[in-house]
Structure formats: C-alpha cells, structure tokens
DODRENBA-158541 format. One record per residue (C-alpha): residue number from 1; residue in one letter; chain; y, z, x. Coordinates in Angstrom, 1 decimal. Each point is the difference from the previous one (the first is absolute). Example, Ala and Ser with C-alpha at 12.3 -4.5 7.8 and 13.67 -1.06 7.14 Angstrom:
% residues 2
<pt num="1" residuo="A" cadena="A" yy="-4.5" zz="7.8" xx="12.3"/>
<pt num="2" residuo="S" cadena="A" yy="3.4" zz="-0.7" xx="1.4"/>
END
This chain:
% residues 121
<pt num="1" residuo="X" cadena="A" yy="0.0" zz="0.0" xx="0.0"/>
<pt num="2" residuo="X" cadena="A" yy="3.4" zz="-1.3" xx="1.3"/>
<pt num="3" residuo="X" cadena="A" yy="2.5" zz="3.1" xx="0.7"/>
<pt num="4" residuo="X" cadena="A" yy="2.4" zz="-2.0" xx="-1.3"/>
<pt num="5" residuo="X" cadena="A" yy="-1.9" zz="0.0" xx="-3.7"/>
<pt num="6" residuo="X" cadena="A" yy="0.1" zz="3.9" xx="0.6"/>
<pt num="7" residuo="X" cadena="A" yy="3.6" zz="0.0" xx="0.2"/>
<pt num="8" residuo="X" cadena="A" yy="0.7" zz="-2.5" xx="-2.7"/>
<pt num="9" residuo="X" cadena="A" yy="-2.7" zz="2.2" xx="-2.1"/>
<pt num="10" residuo="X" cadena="A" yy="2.4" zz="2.7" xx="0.4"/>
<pt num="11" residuo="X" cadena="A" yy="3.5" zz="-1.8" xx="-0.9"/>
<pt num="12" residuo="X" cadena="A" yy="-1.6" zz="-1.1" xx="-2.7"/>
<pt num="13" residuo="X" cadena="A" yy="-1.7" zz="3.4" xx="-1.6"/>
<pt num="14" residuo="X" cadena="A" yy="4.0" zz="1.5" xx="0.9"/>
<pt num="15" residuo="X" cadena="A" yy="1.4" zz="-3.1" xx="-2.0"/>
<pt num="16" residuo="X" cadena="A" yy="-2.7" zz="0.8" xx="-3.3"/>
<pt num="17" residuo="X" cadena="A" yy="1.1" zz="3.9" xx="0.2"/>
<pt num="18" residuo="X" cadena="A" yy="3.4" zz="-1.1" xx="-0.3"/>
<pt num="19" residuo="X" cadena="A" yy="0.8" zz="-3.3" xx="-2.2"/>
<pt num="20" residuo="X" cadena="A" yy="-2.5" zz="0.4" xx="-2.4"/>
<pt num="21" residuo="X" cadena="A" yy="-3.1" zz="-2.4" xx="1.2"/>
<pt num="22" residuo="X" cadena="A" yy="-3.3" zz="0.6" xx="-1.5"/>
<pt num="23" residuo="X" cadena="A" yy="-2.0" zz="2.2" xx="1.8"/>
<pt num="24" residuo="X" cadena="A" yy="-2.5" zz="-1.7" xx="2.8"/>
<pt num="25" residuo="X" cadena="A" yy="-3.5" zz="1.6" xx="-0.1"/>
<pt num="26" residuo="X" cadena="A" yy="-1.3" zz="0.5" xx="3.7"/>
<pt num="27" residuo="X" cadena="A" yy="-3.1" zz="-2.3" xx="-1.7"/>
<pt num="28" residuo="X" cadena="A" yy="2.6" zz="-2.4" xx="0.2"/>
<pt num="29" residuo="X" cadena="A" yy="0.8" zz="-0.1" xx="4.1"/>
<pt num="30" residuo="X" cadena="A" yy="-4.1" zz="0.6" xx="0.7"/>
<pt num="31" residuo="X" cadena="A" yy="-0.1" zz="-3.0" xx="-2.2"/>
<pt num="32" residuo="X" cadena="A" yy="2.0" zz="-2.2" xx="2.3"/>
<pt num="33" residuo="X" cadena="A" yy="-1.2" zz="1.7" xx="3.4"/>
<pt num="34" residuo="X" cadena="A" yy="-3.6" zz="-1.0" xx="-0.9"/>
<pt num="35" residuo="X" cadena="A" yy="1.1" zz="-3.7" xx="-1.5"/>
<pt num="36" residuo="X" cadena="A" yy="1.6" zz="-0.1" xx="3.4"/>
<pt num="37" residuo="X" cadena="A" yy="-3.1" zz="0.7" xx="2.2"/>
<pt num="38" residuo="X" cadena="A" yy="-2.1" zz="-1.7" xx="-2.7"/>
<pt num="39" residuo="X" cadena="A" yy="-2.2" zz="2.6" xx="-0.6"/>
<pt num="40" residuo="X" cadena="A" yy="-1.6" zz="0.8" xx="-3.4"/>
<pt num="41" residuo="X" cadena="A" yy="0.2" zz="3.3" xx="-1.5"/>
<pt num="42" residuo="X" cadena="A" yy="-3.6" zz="0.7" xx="0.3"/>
<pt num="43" residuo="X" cadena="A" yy="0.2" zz="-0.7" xx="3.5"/>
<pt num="44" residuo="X" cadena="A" yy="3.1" zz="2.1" xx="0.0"/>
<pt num="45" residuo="X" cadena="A" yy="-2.1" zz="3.0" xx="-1.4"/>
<pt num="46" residuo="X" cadena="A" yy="-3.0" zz="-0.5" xx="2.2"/>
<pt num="47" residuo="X" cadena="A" yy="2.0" zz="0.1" xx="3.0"/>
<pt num="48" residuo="X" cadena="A" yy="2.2" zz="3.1" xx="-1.0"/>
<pt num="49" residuo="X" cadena="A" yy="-3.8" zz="1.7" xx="-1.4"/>
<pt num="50" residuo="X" cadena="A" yy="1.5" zz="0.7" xx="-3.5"/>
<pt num="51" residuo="X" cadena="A" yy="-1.2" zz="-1.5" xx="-3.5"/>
<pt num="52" residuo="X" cadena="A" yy="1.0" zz="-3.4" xx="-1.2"/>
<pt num="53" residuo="X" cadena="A" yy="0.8" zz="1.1" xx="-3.2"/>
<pt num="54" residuo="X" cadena="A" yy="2.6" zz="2.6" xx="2.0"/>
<pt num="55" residuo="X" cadena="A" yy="1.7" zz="-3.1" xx="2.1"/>
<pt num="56" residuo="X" cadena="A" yy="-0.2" zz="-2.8" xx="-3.2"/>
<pt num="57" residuo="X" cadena="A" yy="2.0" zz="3.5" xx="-2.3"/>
<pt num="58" residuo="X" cadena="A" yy="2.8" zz="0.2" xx="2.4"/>
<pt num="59" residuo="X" cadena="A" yy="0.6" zz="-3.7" xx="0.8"/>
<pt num="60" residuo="X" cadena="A" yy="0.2" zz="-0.3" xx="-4.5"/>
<pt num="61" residuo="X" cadena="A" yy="2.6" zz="3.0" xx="0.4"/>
<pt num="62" residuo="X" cadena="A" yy="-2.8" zz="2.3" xx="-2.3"/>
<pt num="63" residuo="X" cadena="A" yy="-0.5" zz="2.3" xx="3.3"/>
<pt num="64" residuo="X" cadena="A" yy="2.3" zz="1.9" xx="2.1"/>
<pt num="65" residuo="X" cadena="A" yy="-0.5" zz="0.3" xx="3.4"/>
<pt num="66" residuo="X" cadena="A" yy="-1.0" zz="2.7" xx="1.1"/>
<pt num="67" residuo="X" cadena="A" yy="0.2" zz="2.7" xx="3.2"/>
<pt num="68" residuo="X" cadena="A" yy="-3.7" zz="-1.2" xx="0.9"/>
<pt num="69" residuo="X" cadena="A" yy="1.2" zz="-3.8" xx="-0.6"/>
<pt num="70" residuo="X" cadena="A" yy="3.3" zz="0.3" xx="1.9"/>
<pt num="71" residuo="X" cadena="A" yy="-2.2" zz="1.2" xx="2.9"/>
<pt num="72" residuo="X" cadena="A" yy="-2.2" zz="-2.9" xx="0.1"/>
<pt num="73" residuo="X" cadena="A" yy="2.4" zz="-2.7" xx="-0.8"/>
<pt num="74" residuo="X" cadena="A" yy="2.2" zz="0.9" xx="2.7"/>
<pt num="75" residuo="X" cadena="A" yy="-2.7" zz="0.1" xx="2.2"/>
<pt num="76" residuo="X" cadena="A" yy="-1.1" zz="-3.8" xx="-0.5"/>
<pt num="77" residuo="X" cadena="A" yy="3.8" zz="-0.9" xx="-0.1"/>
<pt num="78" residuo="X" cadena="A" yy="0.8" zz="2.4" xx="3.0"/>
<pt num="79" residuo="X" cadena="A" yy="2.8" zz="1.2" xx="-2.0"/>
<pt num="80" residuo="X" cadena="A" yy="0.6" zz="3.8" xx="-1.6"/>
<pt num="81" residuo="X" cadena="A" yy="-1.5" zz="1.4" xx="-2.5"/>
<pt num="82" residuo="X" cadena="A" yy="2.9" zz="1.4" xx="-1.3"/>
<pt num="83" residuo="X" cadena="A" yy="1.6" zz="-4.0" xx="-0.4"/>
<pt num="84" residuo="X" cadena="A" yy="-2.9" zz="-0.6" xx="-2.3"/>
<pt num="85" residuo="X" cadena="A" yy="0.8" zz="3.5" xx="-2.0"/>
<pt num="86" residuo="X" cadena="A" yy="3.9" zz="-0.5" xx="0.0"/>
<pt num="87" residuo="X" cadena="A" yy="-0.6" zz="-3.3" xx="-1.6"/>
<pt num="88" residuo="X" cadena="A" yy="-2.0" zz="2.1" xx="-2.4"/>
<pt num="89" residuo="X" cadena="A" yy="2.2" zz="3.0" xx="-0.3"/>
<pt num="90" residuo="X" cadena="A" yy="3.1" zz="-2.5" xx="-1.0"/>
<pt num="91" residuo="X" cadena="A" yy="-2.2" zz="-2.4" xx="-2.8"/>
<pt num="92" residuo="X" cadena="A" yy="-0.9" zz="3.2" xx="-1.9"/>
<pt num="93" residuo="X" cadena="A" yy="3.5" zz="1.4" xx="0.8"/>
<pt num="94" residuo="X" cadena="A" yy="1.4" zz="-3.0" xx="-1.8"/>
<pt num="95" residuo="X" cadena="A" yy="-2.4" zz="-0.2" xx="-2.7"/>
<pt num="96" residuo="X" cadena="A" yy="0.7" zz="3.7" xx="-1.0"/>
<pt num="97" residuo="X" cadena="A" yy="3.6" zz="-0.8" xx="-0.2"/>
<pt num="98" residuo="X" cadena="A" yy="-0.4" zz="-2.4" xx="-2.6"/>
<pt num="99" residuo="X" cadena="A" yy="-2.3" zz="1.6" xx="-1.3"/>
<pt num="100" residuo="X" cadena="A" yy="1.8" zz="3.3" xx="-0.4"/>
<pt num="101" residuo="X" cadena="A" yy="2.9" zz="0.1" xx="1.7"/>
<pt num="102" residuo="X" cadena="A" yy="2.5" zz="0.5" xx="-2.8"/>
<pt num="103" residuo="X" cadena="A" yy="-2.1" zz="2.7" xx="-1.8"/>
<pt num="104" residuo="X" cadena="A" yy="0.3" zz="1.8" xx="3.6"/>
<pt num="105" residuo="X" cadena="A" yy="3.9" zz="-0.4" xx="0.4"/>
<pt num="106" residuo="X" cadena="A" yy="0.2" zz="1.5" xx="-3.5"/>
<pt num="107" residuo="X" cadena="A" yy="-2.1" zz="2.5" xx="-0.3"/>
<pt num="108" residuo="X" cadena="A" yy="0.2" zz="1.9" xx="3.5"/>
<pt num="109" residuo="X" cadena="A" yy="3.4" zz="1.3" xx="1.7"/>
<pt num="110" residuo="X" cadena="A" yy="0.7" zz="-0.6" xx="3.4"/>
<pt num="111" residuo="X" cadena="A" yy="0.1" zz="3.3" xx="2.0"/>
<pt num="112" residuo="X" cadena="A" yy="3.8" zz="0.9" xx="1.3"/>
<pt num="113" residuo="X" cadena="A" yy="-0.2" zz="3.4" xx="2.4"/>
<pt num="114" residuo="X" cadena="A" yy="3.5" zz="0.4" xx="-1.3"/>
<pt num="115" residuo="X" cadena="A" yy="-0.5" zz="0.3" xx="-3.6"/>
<pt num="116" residuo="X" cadena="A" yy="-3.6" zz="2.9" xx="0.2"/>
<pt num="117" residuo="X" cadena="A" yy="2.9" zz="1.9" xx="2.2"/>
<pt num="118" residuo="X" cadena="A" yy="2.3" zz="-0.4" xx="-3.1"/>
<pt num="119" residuo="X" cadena="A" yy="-2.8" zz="0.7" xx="-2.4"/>
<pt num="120" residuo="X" cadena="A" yy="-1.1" zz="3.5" xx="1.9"/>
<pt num="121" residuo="X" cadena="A" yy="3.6" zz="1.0" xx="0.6"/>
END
C-alpha cells in the first residue's frame, strides 16, 4: 500500500467529519487494497488465518473491524493496527451522529466547572 493512499485516506476521513460526506466503512479501503494486489477475499482470509465469512462481512460494510482484525490487517499491509481501527472508530463515529446526534445535543447539558461552583455556592 502506497504511503501516499495513507495520507490521502486521512485528508479524506478529516474532510467526511467535517462537510458532511457519507461515512466510508473501512470494508470499503480493504476493498480497494485487495482489488489492488488482485487478491480474492478468500485468499485474503486464508492468508490472515480468519473466516471467510469474517473478511466477505467487512468488505459489504455488515462487520466492523475489530482489535483482533486491525492486528492482522496491518500486519499484511505493514501498516498499524490502530489505522485500521481509526478508520473504524470514525465510520461508527459518523454513523452515531446521524443517527443520534440531535437527541444527544438536546437531551444532555454540557458540563461548565463554572456553573456546579454557582450551583454549590
């Protein structure tokens, strides 16, 4: 994997945080990276020693990638696990915000040091 598909993976997950892009599923950039090195899924799996079913669920966005996952990915990439997770971290992130992000700002008060001094006073 190029390191300059890492850094334009990250301008582009800081761009989707901020303007409103849909969210990109980490299935999505494993997706690529194997079309890339033209390797199958299965053969994905085999080589990483996880379930097919576990590979074919992430690339379809239906799994999320997990601590376990991370660490094996970035082993056959040689990149972190923690990229792999991040990319994780920020779908569900994103998803949660649409999916509840107003309820949240309405329902639950931001904390102010200032005002529970006030309050106690």
């Amino acid at each position: 994997m190029a390191h300059t598909t890492w850094r334009l993976l990250i301008i582009i997950e800081r761009n989707c945080a901020m303007n409103g892009m849909r969210p990109i599923h980490p299935g999505e950039v494993l997706k690529d990276e194997l079309a890339e090195i033209g390797m199958t899924a299965n053969a994905f799996a085999h080589a990483l020693h996880v379930p097919a079913n576990r590979i074919t669920a992430i690339l379809n966005g239906n799994r999320s990638v997990t601590a376990d996952t991370a660490l094996r990915i970035s082993r056959f990439f040689g990149t972190t696990p923690e990229f792999w997770l991040n990319l994780q971290t920020a779908y569900d992130l994103k998803i949660a915000k649409q999916a509840v992000g107003n309820k949240v700002e309405q329902e639950v008060r931001s904390y102010h040091p200032t005002m529970t001094r006030l309050l106690h006073a």
